[in-house]
N, C-alpha and C positions, 0 to 999 in steps of 0.2 A: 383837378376834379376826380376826385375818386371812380374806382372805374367798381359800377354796382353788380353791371356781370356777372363779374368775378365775385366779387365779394357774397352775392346769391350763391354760385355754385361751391365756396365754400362754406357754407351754412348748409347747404343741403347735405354734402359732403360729411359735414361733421355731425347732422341732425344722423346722416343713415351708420354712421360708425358709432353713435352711442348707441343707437337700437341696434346692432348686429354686437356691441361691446354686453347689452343689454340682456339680448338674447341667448347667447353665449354664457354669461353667468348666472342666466334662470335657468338654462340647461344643465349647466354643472350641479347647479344647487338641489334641481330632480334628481340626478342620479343621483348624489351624498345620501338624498332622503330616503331617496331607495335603495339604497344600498344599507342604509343605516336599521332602514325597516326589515331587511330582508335578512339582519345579524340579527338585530333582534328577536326577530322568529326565531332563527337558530337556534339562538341560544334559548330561549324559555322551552321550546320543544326537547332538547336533549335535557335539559336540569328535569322538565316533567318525568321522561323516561327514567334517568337515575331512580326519583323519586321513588316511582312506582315501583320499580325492581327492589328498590331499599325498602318499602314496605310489605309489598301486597305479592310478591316470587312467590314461587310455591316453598321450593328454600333457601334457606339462608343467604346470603350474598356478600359480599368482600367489598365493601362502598372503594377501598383505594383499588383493587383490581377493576371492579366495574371502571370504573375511571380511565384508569391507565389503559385499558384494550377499546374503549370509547375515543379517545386518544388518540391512540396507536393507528384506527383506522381513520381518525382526521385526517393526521398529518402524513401516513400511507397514501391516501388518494392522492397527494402532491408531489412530493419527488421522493426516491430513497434516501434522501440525505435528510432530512427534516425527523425531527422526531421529538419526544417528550423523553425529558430526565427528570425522575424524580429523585428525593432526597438522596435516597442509597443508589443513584445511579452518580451522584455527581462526583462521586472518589472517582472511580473508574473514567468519568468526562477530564476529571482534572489529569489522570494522569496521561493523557493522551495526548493533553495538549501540554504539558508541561514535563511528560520524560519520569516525572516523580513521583513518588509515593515510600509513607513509612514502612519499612519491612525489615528485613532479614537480606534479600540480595537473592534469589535465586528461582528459577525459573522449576518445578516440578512436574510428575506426570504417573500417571496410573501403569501401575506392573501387578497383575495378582491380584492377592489381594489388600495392597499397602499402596501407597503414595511414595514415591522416591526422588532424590533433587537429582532435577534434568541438567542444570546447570547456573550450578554460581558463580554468580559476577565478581570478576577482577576488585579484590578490596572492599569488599561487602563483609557486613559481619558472617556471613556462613561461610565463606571465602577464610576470611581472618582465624575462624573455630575449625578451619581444615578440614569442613565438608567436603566430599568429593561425588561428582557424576556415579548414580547408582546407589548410593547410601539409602536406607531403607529410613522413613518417618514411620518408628513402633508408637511413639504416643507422643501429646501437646499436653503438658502439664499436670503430666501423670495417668492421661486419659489414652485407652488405648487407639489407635486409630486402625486400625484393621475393621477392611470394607466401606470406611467413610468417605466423601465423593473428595473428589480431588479441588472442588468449588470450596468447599466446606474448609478443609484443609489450609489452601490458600489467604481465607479467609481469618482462620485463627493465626496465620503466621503475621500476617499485616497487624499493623497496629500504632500508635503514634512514637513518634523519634521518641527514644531514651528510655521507651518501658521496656523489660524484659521477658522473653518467653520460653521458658523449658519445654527440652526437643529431646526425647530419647531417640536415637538411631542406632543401626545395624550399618556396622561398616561394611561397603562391599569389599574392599579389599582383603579384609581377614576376617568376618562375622563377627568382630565385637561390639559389644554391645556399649554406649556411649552415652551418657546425658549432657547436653550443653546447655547452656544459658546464653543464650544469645538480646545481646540488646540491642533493638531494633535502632537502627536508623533511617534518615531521609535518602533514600535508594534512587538516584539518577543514571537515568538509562543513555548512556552516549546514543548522540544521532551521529556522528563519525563513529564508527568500529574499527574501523583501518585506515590507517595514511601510511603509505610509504614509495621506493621506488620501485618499478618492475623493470628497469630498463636503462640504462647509463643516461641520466639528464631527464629522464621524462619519469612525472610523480603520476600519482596513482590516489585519489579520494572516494572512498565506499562513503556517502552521506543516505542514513536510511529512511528519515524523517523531519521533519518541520515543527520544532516542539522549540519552547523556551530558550535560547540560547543556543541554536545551532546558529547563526552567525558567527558567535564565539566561538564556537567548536570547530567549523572551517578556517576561519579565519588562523587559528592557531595551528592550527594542522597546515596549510598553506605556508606559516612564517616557518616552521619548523622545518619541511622541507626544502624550504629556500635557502635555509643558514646549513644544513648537512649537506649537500651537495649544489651544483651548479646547475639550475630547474631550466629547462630548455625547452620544456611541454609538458602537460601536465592531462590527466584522464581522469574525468568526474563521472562516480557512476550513479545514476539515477533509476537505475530499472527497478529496483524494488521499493520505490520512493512510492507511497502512496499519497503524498503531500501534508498536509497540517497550516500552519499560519504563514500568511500569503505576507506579510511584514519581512518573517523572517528572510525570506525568496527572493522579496526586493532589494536586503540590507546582502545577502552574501554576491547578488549581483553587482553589488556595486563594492566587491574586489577587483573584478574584472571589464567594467565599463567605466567611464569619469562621471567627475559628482554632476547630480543635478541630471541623469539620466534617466527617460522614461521607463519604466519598468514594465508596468500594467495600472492600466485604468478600468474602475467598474461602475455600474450603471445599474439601477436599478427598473420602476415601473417604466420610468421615463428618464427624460431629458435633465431636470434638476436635480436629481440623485446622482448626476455625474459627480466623480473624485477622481483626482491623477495620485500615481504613486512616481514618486523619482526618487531616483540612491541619492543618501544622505551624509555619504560617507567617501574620502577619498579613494580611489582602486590601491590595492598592491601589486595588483598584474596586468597594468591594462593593455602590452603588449604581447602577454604569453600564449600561445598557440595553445590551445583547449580541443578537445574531444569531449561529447558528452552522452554517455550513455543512455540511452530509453530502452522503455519495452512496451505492451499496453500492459503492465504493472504501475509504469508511470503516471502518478493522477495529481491533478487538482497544483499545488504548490509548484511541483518539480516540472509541469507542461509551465506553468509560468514563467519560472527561470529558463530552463531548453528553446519555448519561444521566444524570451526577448531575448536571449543570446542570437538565436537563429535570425530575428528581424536586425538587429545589432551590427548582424554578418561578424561575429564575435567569435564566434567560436563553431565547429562542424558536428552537426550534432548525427550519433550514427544508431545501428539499433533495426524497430521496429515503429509503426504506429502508435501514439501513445493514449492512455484512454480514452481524453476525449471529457475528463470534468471542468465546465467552466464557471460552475454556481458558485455563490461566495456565501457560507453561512453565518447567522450573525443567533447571538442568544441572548432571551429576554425574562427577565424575572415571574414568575406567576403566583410567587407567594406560598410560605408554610415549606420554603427549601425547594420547593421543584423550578425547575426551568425549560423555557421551549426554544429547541433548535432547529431555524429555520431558514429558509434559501432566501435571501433580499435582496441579490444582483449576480447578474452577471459580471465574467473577464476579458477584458479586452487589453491583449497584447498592445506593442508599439508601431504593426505596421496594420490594425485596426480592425485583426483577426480575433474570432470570436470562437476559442477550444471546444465549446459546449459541443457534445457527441446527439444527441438525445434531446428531443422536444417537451418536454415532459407535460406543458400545458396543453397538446394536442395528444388526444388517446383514440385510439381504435373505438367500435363498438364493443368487442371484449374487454378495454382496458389497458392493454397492450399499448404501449408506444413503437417507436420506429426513430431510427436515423435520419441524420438531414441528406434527405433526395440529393443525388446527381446533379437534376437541374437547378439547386435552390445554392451550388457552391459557388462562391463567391473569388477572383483573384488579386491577389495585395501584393507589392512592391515588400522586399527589404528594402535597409537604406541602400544596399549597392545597385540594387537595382533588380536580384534575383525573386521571381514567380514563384510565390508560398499561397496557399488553398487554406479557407476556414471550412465549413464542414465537421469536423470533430479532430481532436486530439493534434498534435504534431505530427508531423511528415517529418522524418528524417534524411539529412543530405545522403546519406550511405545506410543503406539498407542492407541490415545484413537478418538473414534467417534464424529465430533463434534454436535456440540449441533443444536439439530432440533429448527427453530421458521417457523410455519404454514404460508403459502402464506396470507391468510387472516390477524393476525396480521401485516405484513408489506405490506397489502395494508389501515390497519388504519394508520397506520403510514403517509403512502406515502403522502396519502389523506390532510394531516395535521390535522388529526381530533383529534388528540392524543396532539398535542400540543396546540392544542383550546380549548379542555376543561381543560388542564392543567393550562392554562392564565386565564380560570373562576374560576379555584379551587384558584387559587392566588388571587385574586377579592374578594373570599369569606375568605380567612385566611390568609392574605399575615401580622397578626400582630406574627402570629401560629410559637413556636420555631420545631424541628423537632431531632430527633436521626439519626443522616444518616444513623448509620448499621442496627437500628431497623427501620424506618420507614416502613410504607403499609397503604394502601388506607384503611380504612373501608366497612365494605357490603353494605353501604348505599352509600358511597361514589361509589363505582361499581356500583350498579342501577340507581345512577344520572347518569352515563356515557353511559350505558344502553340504559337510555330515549334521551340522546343527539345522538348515532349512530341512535337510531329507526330513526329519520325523515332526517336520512342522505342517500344518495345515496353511493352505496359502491359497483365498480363493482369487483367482486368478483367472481370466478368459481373454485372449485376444481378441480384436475389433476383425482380424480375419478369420476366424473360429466363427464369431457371430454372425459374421454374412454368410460364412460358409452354409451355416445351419435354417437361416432364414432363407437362403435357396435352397436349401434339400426342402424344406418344408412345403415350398413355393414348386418344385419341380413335382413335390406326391400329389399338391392340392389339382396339379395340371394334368396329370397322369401321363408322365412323360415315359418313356421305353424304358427297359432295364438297360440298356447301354449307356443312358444317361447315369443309371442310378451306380453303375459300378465307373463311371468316373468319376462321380459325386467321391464314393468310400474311396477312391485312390486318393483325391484331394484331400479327404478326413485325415490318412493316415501319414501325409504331407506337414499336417499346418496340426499337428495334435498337440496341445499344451502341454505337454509333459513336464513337471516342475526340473528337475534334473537337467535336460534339455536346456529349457530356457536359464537355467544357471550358467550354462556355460555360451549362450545367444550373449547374452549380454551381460557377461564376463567384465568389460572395460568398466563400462558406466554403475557395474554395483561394486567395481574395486574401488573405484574412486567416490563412491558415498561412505564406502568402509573406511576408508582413509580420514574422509572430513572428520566422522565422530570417532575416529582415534585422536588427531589432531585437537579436536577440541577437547579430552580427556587430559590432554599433556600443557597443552598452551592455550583454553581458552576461546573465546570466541575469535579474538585477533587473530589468533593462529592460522585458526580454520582462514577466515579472509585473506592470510598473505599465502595459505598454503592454494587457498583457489586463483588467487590473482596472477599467478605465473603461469598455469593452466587452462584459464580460461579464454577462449577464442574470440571474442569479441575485443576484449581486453590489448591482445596481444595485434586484432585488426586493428586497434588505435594507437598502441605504439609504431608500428608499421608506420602508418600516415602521417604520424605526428617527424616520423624519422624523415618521411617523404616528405620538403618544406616545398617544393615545386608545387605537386599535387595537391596536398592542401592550403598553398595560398589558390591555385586552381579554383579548387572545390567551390571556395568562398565568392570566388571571383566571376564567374561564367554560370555554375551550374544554373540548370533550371528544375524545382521540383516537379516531378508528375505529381497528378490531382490524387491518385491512388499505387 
């Protein structure tokens, strides 16, 4: 005999779970309509506004500017990453993500009143026509270029593979005057610049970016130093990695971890926008002892690989905090050539840490956003078992300080004064062979440089000069005794910016900028990379450790991350 009961209480049962099933999807269905009402507005309100400004301004109006700055502050109130590309923005999008574009080969920059090439790439047609650092751009096709911006410039050099474009130039090295014909080609920008070794047995990879085919570009940089020598460690440097496509990041990870390995997973509004990524590809190093450089330079792609290495326990990753991006942009068509680039999910590493730095859906009353609070950070297991923090950006196992260079060297820099008297040192030895790893200026050669900053203008102020000055200000506004104010002027004539002075303060760090753009006058951008790679202290902290195999199976093994 059936037991009715029961059979009541599951009717009641299933009567209250279609109305709560019911409920639920009359709920959902209000918000769709309101939400759906509430675009709508939007949208017919701002097409009004166009409107009107397209008619009834007082004057004139640019309907595609209107647009674009209408736009501009959409997609602004959302995160910095999101943005509108129109037509003539999308060469520049493509090449960013793809390393390419038609040109000529060379990177240029305003001197005077000319445009001059800053530096041609290895095997570029302007490379190949014997363009050198410093050559003067007098005209584009017969047209004079004197005082034309250096956008503009740029612009006429680009152009599609296989056309050509007449370049009159002023040789720096003898002022002759030269016409070439240069014909353009498909100009790819390596995302490896340097591979090689710093150290008996341990390699060395500068990877600079995440663009089309850096897999391949690792990947072959990696077999190459495997077959020259016997690879016994190897140091990836990431710090000036701003990331790019998050494919690429998972496919060179899976040199270094086995197939079929988590890499990163992202998520978008919710729960069913989840996707996993995992390497797709067999490792070639799955037991080689790795170091991996960061900085907060590091963003987006390159936190991706450093964290799944670090959750991995793969490799030790050393450095600095890293930025902290963990949005994932995606881009969608809008019709008439434009396109919108926009945030659709977050990144979640493999021990279920979330890099994102910055809340962006939660803003101040001003606008302003803020970092994920103290209290809101979260702790995750690697696989071995080591204490890693989400919060923003990666934690590195070995934290090293990074390397100070003084306001003053990078405002010679800035100045170009650094690359003017480099194009004179070229003028005076450009027959001179050169050692990349040993190269350096002479003393002579520094006091020539010397006398070239003397009659230069160089505004320049120290950060203690400034305070110095905001407390004398702060001591008259107080009316403090004159025995304040005559130790005040002792301190003045202490900490006084004298250019001269500070030439010789920081002596070290502007010889060795002098040096890089000699080196890359001689050898290129490589050059400069292998000439920094034996010098640079970080660098040389991970040779160290990688030498140390106790220490860093250690590191791997025990350490625990602090939260900061």
């Amino acid at each position: 005999m059936p037991n009715f009961r029961n059979i009541f209480r599951f009717a009641v049962l299933f009567v209250v779970l279609v109305f709560a099933t019911m409920g639920r999807a009359m709920a959902q269905s209000e918000e769709r309509v309101r939400q759906d009402f509430e675009l709508g507005r939007a949208t017919e309100i701002l097409a009004n506004i166009m409107r009107e400004y397209h008619t009834s301004y007082v004057d004139k109006v640019d309907a595609d500017n209107l647009l674009k700055s209408a736009v501009d502050g959409l997609v602004g109130a959302t995160d910095p990453y999101s943005e509108y590309l129109s037509e003539s923005d999308m060469a520049d999008f493509e090449m960013l993500t793809t390393g390419k574009y038609g040109g000529v080969g060379s990177l240029i920059r305003k001197r005077g009143d000319y445009v001059v090439f800053a530096q041609p790439y290895k095997g570029t047609p302007s490379d190949e026509a014997g363009v050198k650092i410093g050559d003067k751009i007098l005209a584009i096709e017969g047209e004079d270029m004197r005082g034309v911006a250096t956008d503009v410039i740029s612009s006429r050099l680009k152009g599609d593979p296989g056309t050509e474009v007449s370049v009159t130039i002023e040789r720096n090295i003898d002022s002759r005057v030269d016409t070439l014909k240069l014909k353009r080609r498909r100009i790819s920008i390596p995302s490896v610049p340097y591979a090689g070794y710093v150290a008996p047995g341990i390699g060395y990879i500068v990877h600079n970016d995440f663009i089309e085919g850096s897999y391949d570009e690792v990947r072959r940089a990696l077999e190459r130093l495997m077959k020259e020598d016997s690879l016994r460690g190897l140091v990836l440097d990431y710090r000036s990695n701003g990331g790019g496509l998050m494919q690429e990041a998972v496919d060179i990870a899976s040199l270094f971890v086995p197939y079929g390995e988590r890499v990163v997973s992202i998520m978008g509004r919710d729960s069913s926008s989840l996707h996993h990524y995992d390497t797709r590809y067999r490792p070639l190093a799955e037991e080689l002892p790795i170091v991996i450089l960061v900085s907060g330079s590091s963003a987006s792609a390159s936190e991706i690989l450093a964290g799944a290495m670090q959750d991995a326990d793969r490799g030790v990753i050393m450095g600095q905090r890293t930025y902290g991006k963990g949005l994932v942009q995606g881009t969608r068509p809008l019709g008439y050539g434009s396109y919108l680039k926009y945030t659709t999910a977050k990144y979640y590493i493999p021990s279920g840490r979330c890099i994102q730095a910055v809340n962006y859906s939660k803003r101040r009353s001003d606008g302003s956003v803020e970092s994920v609070p103290d209290s809101l950070i979260s702790e995750f297991k690697t696989r071995g078992g080591r204490k890693v923090y989400d919060g923003g950006g990666i934690v590195p196992d070995v934290r090293i300080e990074p390397q100070y260079v003084s306001r003053f060297a990078l405002t010679l820099y800035a100045m170009g004064y650094m690359e003017d008297w480099a194009d004179g040192y070229m003028r005076r030895n450009h027959d001179r062979e050169i050692d990349v790893r040993r190269f350096s200026i002479t003393d002579e050669d520094y006091s020539d440089f010397c006398r070239f900053i003397e009659a230069k203008d160089v505004p320049y102020e120290s950060e203690t000069r400034r305070q110095l000055k905001a407390l004398e200000r702060a001591a008259d506004d107080d009316r403090y005794d004159e025995r304040l104010a005559a130790v005040l002027k002792e301190l003045d004539e202490l900490v006084k910016d004298d250019k001269m002075s500070n030439m010789e303060t920081y002596r070290p760090e502007i010889i060795e900028a002098l040096n890089a753009q000699i080196v890359l006058r001689y050898a290129y951008s490589e050059g400069v990379q292998e000439y920094a790679a034996v010098r640079d202290s970080s660098v040389l902290r991970a040779v160290e450790l990688l030498q140390d195999t106790a220490k860093y199976r250690q590191i791997l093994r025990e350490q625990h991350l602090p939260m900061h």
